[in-house]
C-alpha positions as CSV (number, residue, x, y, z in Angstrom):
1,X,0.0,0.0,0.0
2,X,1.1,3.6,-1.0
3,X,1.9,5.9,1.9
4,X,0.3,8.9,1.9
5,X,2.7,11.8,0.6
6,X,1.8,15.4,-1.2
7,X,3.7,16.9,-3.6
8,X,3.5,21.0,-4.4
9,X,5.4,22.3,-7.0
10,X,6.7,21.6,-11.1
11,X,9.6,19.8,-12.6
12,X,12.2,22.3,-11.3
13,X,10.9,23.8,-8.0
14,X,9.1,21.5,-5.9
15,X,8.5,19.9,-2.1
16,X,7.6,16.8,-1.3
17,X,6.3,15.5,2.0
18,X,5.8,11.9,2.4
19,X,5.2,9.0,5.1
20,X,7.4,6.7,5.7
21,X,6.8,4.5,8.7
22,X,3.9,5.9,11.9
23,X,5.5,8.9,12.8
24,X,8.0,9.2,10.5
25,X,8.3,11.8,7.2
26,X,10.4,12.4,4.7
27,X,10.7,16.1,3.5
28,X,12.2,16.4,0.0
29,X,12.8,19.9,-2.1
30,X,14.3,20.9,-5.1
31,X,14.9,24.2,-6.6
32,X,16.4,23.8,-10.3
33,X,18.7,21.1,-8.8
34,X,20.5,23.9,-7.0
35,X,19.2,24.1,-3.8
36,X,17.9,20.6,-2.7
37,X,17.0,19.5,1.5
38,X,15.7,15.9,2.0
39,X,15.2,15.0,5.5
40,X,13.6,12.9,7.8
41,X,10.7,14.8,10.3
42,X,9.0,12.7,12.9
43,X,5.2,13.9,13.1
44,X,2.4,12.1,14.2
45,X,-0.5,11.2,11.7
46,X,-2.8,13.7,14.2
47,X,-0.2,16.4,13.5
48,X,-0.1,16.2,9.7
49,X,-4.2,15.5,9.6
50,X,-4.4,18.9,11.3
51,X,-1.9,21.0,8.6
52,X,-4.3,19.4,6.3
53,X,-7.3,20.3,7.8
54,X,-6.0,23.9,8.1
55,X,-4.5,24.2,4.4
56,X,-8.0,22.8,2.9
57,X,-10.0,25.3,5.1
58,X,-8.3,28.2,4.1
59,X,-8.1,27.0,0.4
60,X,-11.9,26.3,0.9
61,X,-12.8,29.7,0.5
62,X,-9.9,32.0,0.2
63,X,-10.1,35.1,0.7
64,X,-7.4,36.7,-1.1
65,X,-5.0,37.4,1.9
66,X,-1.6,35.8,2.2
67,X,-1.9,33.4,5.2
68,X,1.0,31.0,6.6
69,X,0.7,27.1,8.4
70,X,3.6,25.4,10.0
71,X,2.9,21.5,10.1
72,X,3.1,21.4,14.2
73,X,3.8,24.7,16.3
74,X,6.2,22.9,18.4
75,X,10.0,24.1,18.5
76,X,10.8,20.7,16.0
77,X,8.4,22.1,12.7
78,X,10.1,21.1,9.9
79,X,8.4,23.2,7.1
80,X,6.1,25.7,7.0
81,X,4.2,27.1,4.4
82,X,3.1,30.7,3.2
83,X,0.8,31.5,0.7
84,X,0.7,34.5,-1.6
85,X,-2.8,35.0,-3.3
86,X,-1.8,35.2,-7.1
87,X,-4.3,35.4,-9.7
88,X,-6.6,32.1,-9.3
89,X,-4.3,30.2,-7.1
90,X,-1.0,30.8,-4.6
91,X,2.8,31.1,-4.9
92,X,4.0,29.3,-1.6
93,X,7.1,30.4,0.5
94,X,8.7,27.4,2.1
95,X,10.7,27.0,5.1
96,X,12.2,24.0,5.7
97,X,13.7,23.7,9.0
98,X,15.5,20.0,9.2
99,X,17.1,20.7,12.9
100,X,14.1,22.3,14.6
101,X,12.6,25.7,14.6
102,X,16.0,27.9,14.5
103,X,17.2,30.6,12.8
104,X,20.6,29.3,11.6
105,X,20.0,25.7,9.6
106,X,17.1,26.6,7.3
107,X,16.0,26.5,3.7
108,X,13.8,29.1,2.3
109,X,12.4,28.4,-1.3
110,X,9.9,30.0,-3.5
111,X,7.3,27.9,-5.5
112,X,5.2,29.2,-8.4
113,X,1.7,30.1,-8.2
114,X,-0.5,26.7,-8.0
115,X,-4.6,27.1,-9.1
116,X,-6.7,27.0,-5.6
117,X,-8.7,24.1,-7.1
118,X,-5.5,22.2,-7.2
119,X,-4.3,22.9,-4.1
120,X,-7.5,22.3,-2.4
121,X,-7.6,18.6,-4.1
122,X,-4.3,18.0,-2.9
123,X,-4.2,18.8,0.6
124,X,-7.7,16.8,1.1
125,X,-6.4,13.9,-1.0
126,X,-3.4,13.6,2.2
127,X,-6.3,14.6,4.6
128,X,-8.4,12.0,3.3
129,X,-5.5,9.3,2.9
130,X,-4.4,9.9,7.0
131,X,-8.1,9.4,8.2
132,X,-9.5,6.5,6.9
């Protein structure tokens, strides 16, 4: 059985967040095969349910304001996400933070703008794939 795993992103700049055992992730990004971070994250299944949950309610009915969600608010958050309303969709920031939440080891990328309908598919699909 496939783990459940989302992908944001094109062919050159992308992130990639995938299970790989109960509580383990793997965090994988790529800018132009420049700037890559792959990384292991533990997170509960109840901590990435509720990222979901949060990324599909505000993608649900945006409202055309920029608008941020870190995958747990603990001190360990290994990527958050901020999204810039552009056009029909949003361009996302990303931070990846592999050691925890500090200020020297980080990774900061930009990804192109990504239609809401998309996004909103996407984010339930992992929703949908943690809670059955």
């Amino acid at each position: 059985m496939e783990q459940p795993r989302i992908r944001l992103g094109s062919d050159d700049v992308w992130l990639e967040m995938a299970r790989t055992g109960a509580d383990s992730w793997r965090i994988t990004a790529d800018w132009c095969s420049w700037l890559t971070a792959d990384f292991t994250a533990d997170l509960s299944a109840a901590e990435v349910v509720d990222f979901a949950e949060r990324m599909v309610s505000r993608l649900r009915a945006p409202s055309g304001v920029r608008f941020s969600a870190a995958v747990t608010p603990g001190r360990n958050n290994p990527l958050t996400l901020t999204a810039e309303p552009v056009g029909d969709g949003f361009a996302f920031f990303v931070r990846l933070t592999p050691n925890g939440d500090d200020d020297v080891c980080h990774v900061q990328m930009e990804i192109d703008p990504i239609a809401t309908v998309e996004l909103r598919e996407t984010f339930s699909a992992l929703h949908a794939a943690l809670t059955v």
